[in-house]
Every structure is written in C-alpha cells, then in structure tokens.
C-alpha positions as CSV (number, residue, x, y, z in Angstrom):
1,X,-44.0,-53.5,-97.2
2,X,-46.7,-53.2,-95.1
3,X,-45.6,-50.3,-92.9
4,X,-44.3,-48.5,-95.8
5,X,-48.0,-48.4,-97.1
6,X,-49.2,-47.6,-93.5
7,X,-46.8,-44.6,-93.6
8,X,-48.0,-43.8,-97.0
9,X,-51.5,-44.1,-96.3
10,X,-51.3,-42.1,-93.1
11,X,-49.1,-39.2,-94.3
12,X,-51.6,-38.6,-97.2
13,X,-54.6,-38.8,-94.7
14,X,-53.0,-36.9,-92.5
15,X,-52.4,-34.3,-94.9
16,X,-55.8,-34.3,-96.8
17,X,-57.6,-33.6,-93.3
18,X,-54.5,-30.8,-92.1
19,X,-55.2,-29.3,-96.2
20,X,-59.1,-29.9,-96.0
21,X,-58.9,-28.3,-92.0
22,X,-56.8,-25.3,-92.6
23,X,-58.3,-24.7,-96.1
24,X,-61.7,-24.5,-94.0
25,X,-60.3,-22.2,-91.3
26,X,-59.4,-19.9,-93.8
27,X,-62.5,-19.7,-95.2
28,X,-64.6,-19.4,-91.8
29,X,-61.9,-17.0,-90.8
30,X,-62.8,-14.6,-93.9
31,X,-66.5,-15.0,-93.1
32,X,-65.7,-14.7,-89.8
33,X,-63.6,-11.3,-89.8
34,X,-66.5,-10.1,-92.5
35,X,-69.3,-11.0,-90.1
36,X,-67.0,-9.5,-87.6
37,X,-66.7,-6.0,-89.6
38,X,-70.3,-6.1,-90.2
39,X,-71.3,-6.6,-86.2
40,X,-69.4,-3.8,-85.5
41,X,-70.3,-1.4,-87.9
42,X,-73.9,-2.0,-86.9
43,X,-73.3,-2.1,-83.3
44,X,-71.4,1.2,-83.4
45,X,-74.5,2.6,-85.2
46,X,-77.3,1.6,-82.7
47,X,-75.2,2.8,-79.8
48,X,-74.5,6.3,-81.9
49,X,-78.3,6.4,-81.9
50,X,-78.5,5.6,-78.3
51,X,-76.2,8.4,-77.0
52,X,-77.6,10.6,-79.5
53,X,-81.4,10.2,-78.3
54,X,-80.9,8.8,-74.4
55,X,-77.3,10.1,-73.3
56,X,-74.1,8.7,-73.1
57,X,-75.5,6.9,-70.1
58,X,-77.9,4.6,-71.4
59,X,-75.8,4.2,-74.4
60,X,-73.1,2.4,-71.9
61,X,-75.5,0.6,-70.5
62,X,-76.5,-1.0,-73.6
63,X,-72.8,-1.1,-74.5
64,X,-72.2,-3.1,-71.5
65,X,-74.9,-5.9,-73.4
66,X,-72.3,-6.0,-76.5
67,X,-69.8,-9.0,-76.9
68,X,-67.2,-6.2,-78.3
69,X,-65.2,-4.3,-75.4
70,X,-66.6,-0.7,-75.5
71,X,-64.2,2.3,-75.0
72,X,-65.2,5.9,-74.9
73,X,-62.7,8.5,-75.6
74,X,-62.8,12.1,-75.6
75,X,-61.3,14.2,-78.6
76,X,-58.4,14.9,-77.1
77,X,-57.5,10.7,-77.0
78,X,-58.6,10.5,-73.1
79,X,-60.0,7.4,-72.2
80,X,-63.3,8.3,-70.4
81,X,-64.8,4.9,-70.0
82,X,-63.8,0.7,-71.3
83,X,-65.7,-1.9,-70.3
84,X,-62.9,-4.4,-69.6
85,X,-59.9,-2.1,-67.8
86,X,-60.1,1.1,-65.7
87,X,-59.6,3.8,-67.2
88,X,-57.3,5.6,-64.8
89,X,-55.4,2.8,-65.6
90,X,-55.4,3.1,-69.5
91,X,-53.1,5.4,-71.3
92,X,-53.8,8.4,-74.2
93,X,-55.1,7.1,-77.6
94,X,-54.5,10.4,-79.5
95,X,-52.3,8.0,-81.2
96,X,-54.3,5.0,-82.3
97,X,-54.8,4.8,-85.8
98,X,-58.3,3.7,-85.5
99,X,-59.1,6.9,-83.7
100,X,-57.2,9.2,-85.9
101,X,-59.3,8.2,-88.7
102,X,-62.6,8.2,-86.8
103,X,-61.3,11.9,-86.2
104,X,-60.6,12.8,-89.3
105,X,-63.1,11.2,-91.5
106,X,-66.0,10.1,-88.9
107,X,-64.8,6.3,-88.9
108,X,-61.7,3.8,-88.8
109,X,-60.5,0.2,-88.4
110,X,-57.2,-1.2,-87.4
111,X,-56.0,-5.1,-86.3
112,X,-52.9,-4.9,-84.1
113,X,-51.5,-6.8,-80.9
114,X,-53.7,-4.8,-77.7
115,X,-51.0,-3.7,-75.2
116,X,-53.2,-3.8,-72.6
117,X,-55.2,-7.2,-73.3
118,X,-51.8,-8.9,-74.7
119,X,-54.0,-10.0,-77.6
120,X,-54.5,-9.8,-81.9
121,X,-57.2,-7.4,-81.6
122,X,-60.1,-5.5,-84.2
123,X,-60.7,-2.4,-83.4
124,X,-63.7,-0.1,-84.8
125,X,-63.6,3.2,-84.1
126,X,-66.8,6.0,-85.4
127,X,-67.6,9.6,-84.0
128,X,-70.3,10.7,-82.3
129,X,-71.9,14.1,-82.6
130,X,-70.1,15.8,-79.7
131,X,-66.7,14.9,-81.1
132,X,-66.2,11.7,-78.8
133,X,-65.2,8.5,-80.2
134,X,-67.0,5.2,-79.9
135,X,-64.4,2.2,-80.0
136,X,-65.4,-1.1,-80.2
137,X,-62.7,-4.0,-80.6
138,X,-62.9,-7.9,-81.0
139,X,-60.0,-10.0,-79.8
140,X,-58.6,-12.7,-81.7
141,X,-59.8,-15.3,-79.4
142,X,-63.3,-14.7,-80.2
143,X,-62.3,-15.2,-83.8
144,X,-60.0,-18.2,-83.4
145,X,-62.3,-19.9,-81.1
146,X,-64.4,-22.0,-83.4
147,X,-60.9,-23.0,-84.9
148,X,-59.8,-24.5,-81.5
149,X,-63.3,-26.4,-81.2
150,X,-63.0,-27.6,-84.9
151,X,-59.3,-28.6,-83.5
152,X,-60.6,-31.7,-81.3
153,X,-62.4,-33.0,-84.6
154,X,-59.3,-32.6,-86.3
155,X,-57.7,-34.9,-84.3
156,X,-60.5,-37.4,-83.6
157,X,-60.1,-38.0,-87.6
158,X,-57.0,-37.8,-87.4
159,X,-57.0,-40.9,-84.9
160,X,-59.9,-43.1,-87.2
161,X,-57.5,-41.9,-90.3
162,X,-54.8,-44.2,-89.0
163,X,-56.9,-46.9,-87.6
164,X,-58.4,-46.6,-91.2
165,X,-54.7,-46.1,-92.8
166,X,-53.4,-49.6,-90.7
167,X,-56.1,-51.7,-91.6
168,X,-55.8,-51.1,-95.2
169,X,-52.1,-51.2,-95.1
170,X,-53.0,-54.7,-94.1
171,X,-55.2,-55.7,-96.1
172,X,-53.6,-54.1,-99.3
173,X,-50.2,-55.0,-98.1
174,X,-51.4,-58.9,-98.0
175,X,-53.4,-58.8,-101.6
176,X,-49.7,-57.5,-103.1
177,X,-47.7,-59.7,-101.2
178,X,-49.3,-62.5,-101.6
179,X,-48.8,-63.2,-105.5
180,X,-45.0,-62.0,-104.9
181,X,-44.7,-64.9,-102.4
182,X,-46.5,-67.1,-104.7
183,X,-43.8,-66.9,-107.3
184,X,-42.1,-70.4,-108.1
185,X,-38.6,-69.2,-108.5
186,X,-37.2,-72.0,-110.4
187,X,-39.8,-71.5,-113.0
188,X,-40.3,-67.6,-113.2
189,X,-41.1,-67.5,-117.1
190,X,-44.5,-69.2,-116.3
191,X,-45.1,-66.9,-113.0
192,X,-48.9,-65.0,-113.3
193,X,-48.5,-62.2,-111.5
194,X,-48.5,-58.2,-111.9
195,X,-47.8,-56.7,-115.0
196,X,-46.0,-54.0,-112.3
197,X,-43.5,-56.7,-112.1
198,X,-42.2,-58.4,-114.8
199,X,-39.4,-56.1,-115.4
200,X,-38.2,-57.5,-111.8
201,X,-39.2,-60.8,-112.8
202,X,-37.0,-60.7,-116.5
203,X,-34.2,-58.9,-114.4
204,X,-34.4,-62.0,-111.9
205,X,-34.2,-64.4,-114.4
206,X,-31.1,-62.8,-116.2
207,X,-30.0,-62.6,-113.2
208,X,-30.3,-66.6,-112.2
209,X,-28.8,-67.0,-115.9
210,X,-25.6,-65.2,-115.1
211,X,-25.4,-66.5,-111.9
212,X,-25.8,-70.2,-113.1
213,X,-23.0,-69.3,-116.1
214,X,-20.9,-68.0,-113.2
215,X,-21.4,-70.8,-110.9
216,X,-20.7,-73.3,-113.3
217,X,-17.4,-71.5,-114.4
218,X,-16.2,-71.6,-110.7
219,X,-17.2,-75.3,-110.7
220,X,-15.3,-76.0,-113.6
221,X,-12.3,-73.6,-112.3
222,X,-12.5,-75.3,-108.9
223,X,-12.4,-79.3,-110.2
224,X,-9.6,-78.0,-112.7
225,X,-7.9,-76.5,-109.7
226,X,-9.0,-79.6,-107.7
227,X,-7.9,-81.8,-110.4
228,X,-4.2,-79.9,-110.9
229,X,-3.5,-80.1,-106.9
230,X,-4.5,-83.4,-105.9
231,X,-2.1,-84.8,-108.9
232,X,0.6,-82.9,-108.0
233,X,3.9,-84.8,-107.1
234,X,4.8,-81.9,-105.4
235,X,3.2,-81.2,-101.6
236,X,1.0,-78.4,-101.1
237,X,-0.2,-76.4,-98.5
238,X,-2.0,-74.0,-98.3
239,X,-3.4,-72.2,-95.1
240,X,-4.9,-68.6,-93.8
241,X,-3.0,-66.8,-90.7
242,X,-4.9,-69.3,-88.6
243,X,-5.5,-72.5,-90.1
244,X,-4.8,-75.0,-93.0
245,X,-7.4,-74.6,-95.9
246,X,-5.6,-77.2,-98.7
247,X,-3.7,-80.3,-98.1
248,X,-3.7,-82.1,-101.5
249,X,-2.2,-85.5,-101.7
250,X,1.0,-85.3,-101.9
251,X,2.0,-83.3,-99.1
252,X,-0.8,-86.2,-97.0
253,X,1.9,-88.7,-98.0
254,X,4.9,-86.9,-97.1
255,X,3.6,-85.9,-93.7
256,X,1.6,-89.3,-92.8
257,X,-1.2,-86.8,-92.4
258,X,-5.2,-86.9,-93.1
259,X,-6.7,-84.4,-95.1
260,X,-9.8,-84.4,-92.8
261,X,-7.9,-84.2,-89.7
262,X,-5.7,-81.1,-91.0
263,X,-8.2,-78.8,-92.6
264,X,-9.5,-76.2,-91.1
265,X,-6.9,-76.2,-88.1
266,X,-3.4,-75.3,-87.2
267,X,-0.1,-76.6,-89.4
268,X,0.9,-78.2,-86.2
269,X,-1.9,-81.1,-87.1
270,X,-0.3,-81.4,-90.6
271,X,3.2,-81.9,-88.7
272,X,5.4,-80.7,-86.0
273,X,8.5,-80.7,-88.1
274,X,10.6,-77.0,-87.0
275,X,10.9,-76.0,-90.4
276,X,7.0,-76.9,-91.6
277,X,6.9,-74.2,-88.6
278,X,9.7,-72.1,-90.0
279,X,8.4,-71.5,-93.5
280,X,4.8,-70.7,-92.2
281,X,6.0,-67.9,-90.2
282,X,8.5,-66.8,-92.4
283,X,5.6,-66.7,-95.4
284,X,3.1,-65.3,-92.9
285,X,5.8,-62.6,-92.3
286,X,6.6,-61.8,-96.2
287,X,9.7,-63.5,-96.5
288,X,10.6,-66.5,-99.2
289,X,11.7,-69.3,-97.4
290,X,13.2,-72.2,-98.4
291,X,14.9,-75.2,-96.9
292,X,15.5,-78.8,-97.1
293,X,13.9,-81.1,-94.9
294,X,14.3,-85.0,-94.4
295,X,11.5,-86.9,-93.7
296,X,11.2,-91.1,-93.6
297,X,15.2,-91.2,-95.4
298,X,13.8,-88.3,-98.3
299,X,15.1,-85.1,-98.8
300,X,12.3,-82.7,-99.6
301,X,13.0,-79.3,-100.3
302,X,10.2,-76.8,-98.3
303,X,9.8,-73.6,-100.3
304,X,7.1,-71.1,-98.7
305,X,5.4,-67.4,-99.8
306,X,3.1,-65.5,-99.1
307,X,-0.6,-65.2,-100.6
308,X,-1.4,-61.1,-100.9
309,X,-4.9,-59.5,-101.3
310,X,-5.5,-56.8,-104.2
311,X,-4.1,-54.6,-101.4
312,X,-1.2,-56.2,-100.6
313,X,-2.1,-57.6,-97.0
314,X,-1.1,-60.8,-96.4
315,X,-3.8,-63.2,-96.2
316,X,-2.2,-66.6,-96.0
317,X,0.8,-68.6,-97.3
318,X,1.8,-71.6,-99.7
319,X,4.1,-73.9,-98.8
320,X,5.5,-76.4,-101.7
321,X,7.3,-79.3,-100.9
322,X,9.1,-81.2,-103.7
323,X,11.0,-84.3,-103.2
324,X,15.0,-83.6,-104.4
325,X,16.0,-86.7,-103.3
326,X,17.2,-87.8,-106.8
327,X,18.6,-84.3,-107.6
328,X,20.0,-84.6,-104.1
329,X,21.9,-87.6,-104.7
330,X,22.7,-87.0,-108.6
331,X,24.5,-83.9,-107.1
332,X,26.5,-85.7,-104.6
333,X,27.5,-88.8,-107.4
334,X,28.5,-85.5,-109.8
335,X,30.8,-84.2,-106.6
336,X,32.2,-87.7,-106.2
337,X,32.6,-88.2,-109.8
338,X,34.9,-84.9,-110.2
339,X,36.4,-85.8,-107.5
340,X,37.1,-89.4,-108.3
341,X,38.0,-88.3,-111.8
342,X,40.7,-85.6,-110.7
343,X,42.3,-88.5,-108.6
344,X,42.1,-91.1,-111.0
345,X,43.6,-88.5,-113.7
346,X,46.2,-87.4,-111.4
347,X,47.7,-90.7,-110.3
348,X,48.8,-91.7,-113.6
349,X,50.0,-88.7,-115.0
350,X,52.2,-88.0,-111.5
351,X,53.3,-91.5,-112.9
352,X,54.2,-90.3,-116.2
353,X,55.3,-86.9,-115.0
354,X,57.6,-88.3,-112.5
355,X,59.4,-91.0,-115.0
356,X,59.4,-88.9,-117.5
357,X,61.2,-86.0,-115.6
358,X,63.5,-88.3,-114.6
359,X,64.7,-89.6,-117.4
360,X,64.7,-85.9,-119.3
361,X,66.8,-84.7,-116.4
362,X,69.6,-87.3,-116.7
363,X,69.1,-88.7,-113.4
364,X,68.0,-92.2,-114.8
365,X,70.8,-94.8,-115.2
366,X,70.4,-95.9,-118.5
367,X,69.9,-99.6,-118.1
368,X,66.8,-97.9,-116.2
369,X,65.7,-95.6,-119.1
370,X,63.5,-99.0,-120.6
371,X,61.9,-100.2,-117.3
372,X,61.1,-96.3,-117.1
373,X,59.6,-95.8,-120.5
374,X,57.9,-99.3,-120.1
375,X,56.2,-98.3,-116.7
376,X,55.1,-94.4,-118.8
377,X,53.7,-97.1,-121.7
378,X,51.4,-98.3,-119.1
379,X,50.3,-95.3,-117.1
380,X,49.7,-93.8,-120.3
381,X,47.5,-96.9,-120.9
382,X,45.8,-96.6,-118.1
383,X,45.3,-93.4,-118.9
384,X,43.6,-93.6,-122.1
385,X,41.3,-96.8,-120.8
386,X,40.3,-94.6,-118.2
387,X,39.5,-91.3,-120.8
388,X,38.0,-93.7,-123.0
389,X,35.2,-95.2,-120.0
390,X,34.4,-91.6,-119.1
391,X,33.6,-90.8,-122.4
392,X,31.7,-94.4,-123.3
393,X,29.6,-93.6,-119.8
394,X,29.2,-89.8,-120.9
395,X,27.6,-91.1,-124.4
396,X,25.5,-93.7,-122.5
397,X,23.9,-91.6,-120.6
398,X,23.2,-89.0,-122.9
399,X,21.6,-91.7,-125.1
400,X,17.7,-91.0,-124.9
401,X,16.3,-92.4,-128.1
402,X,18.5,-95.2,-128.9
403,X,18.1,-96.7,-132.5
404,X,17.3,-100.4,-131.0
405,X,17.8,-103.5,-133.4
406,X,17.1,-107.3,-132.4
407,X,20.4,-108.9,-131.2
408,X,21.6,-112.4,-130.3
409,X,22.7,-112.0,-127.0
410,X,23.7,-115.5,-126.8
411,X,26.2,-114.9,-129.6
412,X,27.6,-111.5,-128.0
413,X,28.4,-113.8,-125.0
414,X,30.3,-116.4,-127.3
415,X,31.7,-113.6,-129.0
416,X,32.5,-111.8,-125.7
417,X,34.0,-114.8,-124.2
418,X,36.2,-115.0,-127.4
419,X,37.8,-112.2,-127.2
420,X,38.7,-112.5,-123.3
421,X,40.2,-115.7,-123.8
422,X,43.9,-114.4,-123.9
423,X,43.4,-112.5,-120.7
424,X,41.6,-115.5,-119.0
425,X,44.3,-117.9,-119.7
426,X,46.8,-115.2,-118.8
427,X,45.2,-115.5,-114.9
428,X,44.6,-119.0,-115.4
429,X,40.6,-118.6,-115.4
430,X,38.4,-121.3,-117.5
431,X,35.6,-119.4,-119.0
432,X,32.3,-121.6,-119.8
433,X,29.2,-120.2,-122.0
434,X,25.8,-121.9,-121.6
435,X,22.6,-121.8,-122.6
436,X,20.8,-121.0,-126.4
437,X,20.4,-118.4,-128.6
438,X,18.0,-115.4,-127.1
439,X,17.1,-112.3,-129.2
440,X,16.4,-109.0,-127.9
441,X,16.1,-105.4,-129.6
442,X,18.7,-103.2,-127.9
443,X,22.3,-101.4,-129.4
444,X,24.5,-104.5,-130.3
445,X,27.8,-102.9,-129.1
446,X,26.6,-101.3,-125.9
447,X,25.3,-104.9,-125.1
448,X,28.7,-106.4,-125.9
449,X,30.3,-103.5,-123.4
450,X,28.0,-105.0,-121.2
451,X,29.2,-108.4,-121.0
452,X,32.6,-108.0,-121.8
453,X,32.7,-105.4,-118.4
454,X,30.9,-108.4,-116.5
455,X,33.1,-111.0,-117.8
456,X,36.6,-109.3,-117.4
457,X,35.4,-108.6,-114.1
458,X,34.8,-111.6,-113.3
459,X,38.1,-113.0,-114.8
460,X,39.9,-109.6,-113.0
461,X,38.8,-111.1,-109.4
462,X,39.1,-114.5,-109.5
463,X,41.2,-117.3,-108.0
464,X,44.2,-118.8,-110.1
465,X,42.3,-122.1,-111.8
466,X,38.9,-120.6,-110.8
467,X,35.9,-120.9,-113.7
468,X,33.7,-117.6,-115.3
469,X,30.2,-119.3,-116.6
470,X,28.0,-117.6,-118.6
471,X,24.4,-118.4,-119.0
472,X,21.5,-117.4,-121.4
473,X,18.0,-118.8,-121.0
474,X,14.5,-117.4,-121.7
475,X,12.2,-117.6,-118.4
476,X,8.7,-117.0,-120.0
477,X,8.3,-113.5,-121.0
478,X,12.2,-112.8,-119.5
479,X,15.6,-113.2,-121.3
480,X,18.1,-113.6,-117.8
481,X,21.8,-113.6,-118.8
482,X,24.0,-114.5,-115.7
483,X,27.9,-114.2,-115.3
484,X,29.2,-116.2,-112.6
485,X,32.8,-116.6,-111.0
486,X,34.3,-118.5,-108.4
487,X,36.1,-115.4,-107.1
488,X,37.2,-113.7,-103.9
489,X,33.3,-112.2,-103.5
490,X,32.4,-109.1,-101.9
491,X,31.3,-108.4,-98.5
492,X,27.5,-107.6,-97.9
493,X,28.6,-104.1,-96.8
494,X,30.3,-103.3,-99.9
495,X,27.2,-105.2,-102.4
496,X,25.1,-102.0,-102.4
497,X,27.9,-99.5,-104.1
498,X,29.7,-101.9,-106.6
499,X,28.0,-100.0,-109.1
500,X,28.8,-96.4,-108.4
501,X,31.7,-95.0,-110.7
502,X,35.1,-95.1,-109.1
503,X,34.3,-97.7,-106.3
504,X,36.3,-100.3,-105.8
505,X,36.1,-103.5,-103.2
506,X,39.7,-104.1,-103.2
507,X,41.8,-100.9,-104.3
508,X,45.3,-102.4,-104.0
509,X,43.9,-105.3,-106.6
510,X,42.5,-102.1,-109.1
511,X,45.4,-100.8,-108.8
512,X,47.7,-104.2,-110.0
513,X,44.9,-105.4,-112.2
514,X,44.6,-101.5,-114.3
515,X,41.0,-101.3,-114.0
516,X,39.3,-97.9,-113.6
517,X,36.4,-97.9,-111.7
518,X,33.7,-97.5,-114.2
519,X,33.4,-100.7,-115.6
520,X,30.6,-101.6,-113.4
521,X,28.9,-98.3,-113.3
522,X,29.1,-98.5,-117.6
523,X,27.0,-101.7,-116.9
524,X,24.4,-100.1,-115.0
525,X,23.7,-97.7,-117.3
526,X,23.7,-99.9,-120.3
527,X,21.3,-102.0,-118.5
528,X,18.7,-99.2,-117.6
529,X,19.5,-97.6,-121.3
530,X,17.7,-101.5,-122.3
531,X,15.2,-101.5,-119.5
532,X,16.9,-104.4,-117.8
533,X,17.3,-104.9,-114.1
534,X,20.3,-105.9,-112.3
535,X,20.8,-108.6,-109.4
536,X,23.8,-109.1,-107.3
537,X,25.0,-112.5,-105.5
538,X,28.0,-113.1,-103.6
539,X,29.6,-114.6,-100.9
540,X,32.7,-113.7,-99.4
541,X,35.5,-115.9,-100.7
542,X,33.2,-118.1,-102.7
543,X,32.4,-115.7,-105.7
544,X,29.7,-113.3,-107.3
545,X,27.2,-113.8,-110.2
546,X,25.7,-111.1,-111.7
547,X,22.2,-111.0,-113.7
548,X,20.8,-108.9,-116.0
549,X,17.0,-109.9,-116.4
550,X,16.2,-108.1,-120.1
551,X,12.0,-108.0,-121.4
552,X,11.3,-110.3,-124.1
C-alpha cells in the first residue's frame, strides 16, 4: 500500500510542477516574444535615426551595441554587412520574406529555422531612406534561455516533491493500515474502522459464513466417507501414481499392515504380494483388473480401476479386495454336488437299465426274471431315497424364516428310537434313550429328520451286538442331545468332511447298507437352520458320538 500511495503521490506532484512549469513557460514565452517584438521594433527605429542623421557608419557602430544580430542589405537582397557571419560568406536574401515585405510595405517579421546559425530564429526587417534594409533577428536561444534556468528549479522540486511524496506515503500509508491490521477477524461485526470499508468487511464476513457452511459440509462428507470405509468388510485402497493415500481397515487386516506405516508411501509397504503389484499397474494404466489372491488360507478376490480427473487423466487407482472365500467354496461344494448327484443318479439307473434290458430282451432265464425284478425293486428304492434327500436338503436350505414351535426333543428321540427299532434288531443293535424331557422352539419334523439321520447312522455302522444311546440333558442355558455308538469310528483324517453331501468313510459299506450320502449333510443344515452347533467324537474301531448343543 504504501508505495502505491508513494507512486500516487509522486505522479500527481510530478505532474502539478511539469503543468504549473510548462503552463509558466508559456506564459513568459508570450511576454517574452512580445517584449521581443517590441525591442526590435524600437531598436530598428533608433538605428533608422542613426543612419539617417550620422551615416550608415555610426549606425553599425551602435548596431554592434544591440543584443539582436544586425544585417544590412542592399535592395537588390545583397548582404552588405551582419554582425555575426561575413558577408562574402552569406548568400542573396531577395528571397526572405521578412525583406520582401520591408520592400514592399517599409516593414516585415518572420520566425523560421536560420540556415546559417542552425537556429529558431525572429527576424525584423524595416527600410531605410535609401532603399536598404535594416534586419535585426533574435535566436531562439535567447528566448528559451530563462526556460533552461527555470529548468534546474524544476527539478530541484521535483527532487523535495518525492522526498515530500515518500514521507507522506509513510505516514498516510501507516494511519490507513493501521486500523485494517487492527481488525479482530473472528469478531468483524464489532470491528470500528472506516466507513470506506465495510462493504469489504460485510463481504468478508459472508465470505467466512460460506466458508464455515462449506467446511462443515466437507467435515460431514469426510467422517461419512470416513465412517463408510473404515466399516467396510471389503479392503480398500486407495493410492495416487506414487503413493498410498487410504488404507481403511479391512484391507490393514488382510495384509497384516499399519495404516501409519503405509500412508503416504509406496503399495510395496502395504504388501509385496505380485498381484497387489499387478492390479496397481494395470489401474494406473486404465485397465480393470481383477484376480484372486490367497492370503493366510483366504481367497480374496483383488479388483482394481482407475480414479480419472474431470479431464480424464488418470490420477490414481482403487483397489478393492473382498473376501470370496465362502462363495469360493459354496462354488466348489455346488461342482461336487452335480457331480456327486450325476454319479449317484447314474449308478442305479445303469442298475435298472441293465436288468431291465435284460429281461425285455429275452436273455434272462426265467427262474432269473424274480431275482432280476427284486434287485430293479431296490435300485429303484435307492433311487427314490436318494431323490427324496436331495429334495428334503433343497427345502432345508431354502428355509429362511422358519415358523418355529416349542418341541420335546426328548420325546422325538423316544419317538425316533421307536421307529428304528425294526432296522436295529435287523443288525442286531440295542438302542438305549436317556435323559428327560427338554423343550426347544424349532420345526418338529425337521428335528425328527435330524435324529432319526443320527440314529440310523449310528445303527448303519455299528458292530453286530453293538449298543446306540441316546441322551438329552439341559446344561444351564444349553439343551445337548448326544447319539452315541459303539461302531467301527472314523479316522481323524476323514472327521472333518463327514458332513459334506455325498461323502462317505466306507463306500463299499454305503453301497451294501443303501445309504445316500446326504444324511449327514441334511443334519448339518437342520442344525444351523435351529442355531445349533455340531461336535464330533470318534475313535477308530471304538465308535462315534455325535452332539448337537441347541440354545435354551
């Protein structure tokens, strides 16, 4: 501010003294060139009289006394004498126009450049009585000159002008300044300062309103974002062609990484892993990418893009990184289960298919024909068992809101227990129910599919005079129901699959027994339909027990 006043100051200074100067100049040049006029009129006059009363000689003598140059010339324009250049030297002024008119009317004036002095020059020209002109002529110089002296106190004012100009510059500059920089800016309403300035001061304050509105919309926007990101399950990243500026939670866990160590430097600090590395340069590069990666026995599936400006350069990427482990694995059971099911399916119609073409053909004897049709009876059996578990395990686990009612789980198991009683005789298998009666709220028959798969399992692979017990009993806020046989057992490397669909410990005993495969997976399910968890105990050649541990 202040040297913008200086320059302010100075320039109008400057120009008042060059306006007030020139403005003078012009007006001593007028008096001057009038003074000028004057001096020579009368000087022309009193040397007229001279050559008229004393001679032409004693009229150049006093000519010589003159500050005008004196020239005499004859009428024909012959310079006979000048008392600044010889007049050999100088050429005919028949021409000049101050001489003409002397001629003609007895005087005559002219101003015009002097091509023998090189100068602005006055000339003054009046006849004398033998017909000879008297010139006398005043340079510019002589005009100009007080101008030139007035010149040095132009410029000695001009000097105190700016002295002047920079001292009130400061001065002024502080006294305006100094209530600006008093301003409180948190409190501009109450601010005492120039009425010059409160349209800055209102436009400030609507300007710290809208700024505050904005700031706390970005706050809000950022903690939403903040908020959304760090809850993701999902893995974020997200980084700029150099470095990682976001590292929500998520993606800290899957990579074992610290927020604090990774922002603000390269994805190499998040994680080596190749295609971390891969879908950063293929998003940097404005490719999709997407891949699965494993990481600590997960399967995580790395998707990355690219972040664009409003001119579509590309200023950084996002990678996502969701675990598919579950999908992963649901997709693999649905491959096994189609292809369990085709083989399952096929065996026993190939079965049916085979004895039955034999027997339509002719080929069978016919004492054959009944063992035949007996062995189709019981594919076809199988068969339908088989349909029917697929379909029972289909509506389980499309069951989402079952209609639950309180049961007596203990009386299922009697009931359960019941109703195998044939079969376990048939393989010479004692069944034993303990315990007392337990209520839960679940779906009565999908509970009674439960234990009846547990039990005919357990009767299914047991010993000949081997024992199936049952037990019910309420451990404080749990209802545990435990199926127990004295059986051949699994092995521990087989314990952790018994309940996927189609798997069987001992095929070749599946096969002589009819089972299909799903009995324990339909257990499973009916257990996580009723929120219950399932435990498995066996031994080798010693037996299994099963337990379902159900919320009171």
């Amino acid at each position: 501010m202040r040297g913008k006043i200086f320059r302010s100051f100075a320039f109008l200074v400057v120009l008042a003294i060059l306006l007030t100067f020139f403005a003078g100049e012009y007006v001593s040049y007028r008096e001057i060139s009038g003074s000028v006029k004057k001096s020579a009129a009368t000087e022309a006059m009193l040397l007229a009289d001279i050559y008229r009363e004393a001679g032409s000689e004693a009229m150049l003598q006093a000519a010589l006394k003159t500050e005008a140059r004196t020239t005499l010339i004859s009428p024909t324009g012959k310079v006979e004498f000048d008392s600044a250049e010889t007049r050999e030297l100088m050429e005919n002024h028949c021409d000049r126009p101050e001489f003409l008119a002397a001629v003609n009317s007895g005087s005559g004036e002219s101003l015009r450049m002097s091509s023998t002095l090189g100068e602005e020059t006055y000339y003054y020209s009046l006849r004398l009585a033998d017909g000879k002109v008297l010139r006398l002529s005043y340079t510019r110089a002589s005009i100009v000159g007080k101008a030139m002296a007035d010149g040095v106190i132009v410029i000695l004012l001009a000097i105190l002008g700016f002295g002047f100009c920079l001292l009130v510059a400061r001065r002024l500059a502080g006294s305006l300044v100094q209530p600006i920089n008093a301003l409180d800016l948190d409190n501009l309403a109450e601010a005492d300062s120039y009425e010059e300035i409160s349209p800055l001061i209102r436009r400030i304050n609507l300007q710290k309103k809208k700024l505050a509105e904005q700031l706390a919309v970005m706050a809000e926007s950022r903690e939403r974002y903040l908020a959304i990101t760090e809850n993701m399950a999902a893995g974020l990243i997200v980084t700029d062609r150099e470095k990682v500026l976001l590292l929500n939670r998520a993606a800290q866990q899957i990579f074992a990484a610290a927020a604090t160590d990774c922002i603000g430097h390269s994805i190499m600090t998040v994680s080596r892993d190749e295609g971390l590395r891969r879908a950063l340069t293929a998003a940097l590069s404005g490719e999709n990418f997407s891949e699965n990666i494993e990481r600590d026995g997960e399967i995580y599936e790395l998707h990355g893009a690219a972040v664009k400006d409003a001119h579509a350069d590309i200023m950084g990427a996002v990678l996502l990184i969701q675990n598919v482990t579950a999908r992963e694995y649901a997709e693999k059971m649905r491959r096994e289960f189609t292809a369990n099911v085709s083989h399952e399916l096929k065996t026993p119609l190939m079965s049916i298919s085979g004895y039955a073409e034999l027997i339509n053909s002719g080929m069978a004897r016919p004492e054959d024909v009944k063992d035949f049709s007996g062995r189709i009876y019981k594919e076809a059996g199988r068969l339908k068992n088989l349909v029917n578990d697929i379909i029972k395990l289909s509506q389980i686990e499309e069951t989402t809101a079952p209609n639950m009612e309180s049961v007596d789980l203990y009386g299922i198991a009697r009931e359960a227990a019941r109703d195998l009683a044939d079969y376990a005789a048939k393989n010479e298998v004692q069944i034993e129910v303990t315990g007392e009666s337990v209520k839960i709220n679940g779906i009565r028959q999908l509970l009674y599919e439960m234990v009846l798969n547990l039990v005919e399992n357990a009767i299914k692979y047991n010993h000949a005079g081997g024992k199936v017990k049952i037990s019910l009993r309420q451990n404080g806020d749990e209802i545990v129901l435990s199926v127990a046989d004295t059986g051949i057992g699994i092995a521990k490397e087989n314990q952790g699959r018994i309940f996927e669909r189609f798997y069987r410990v001992d095929k070749s005993r599946s096969s002589q027994t009819g089972g299909t495969g799903l009995g324990l997976s339909i257990v499973k399910h009916i257990a996580k339909l009723h929120g219950a968890k399932l435990h498995l105990d066996s031994t080798l050649g010693k037996g299994t027990r099963i337990t379902a541990v159900f919320k009171a």
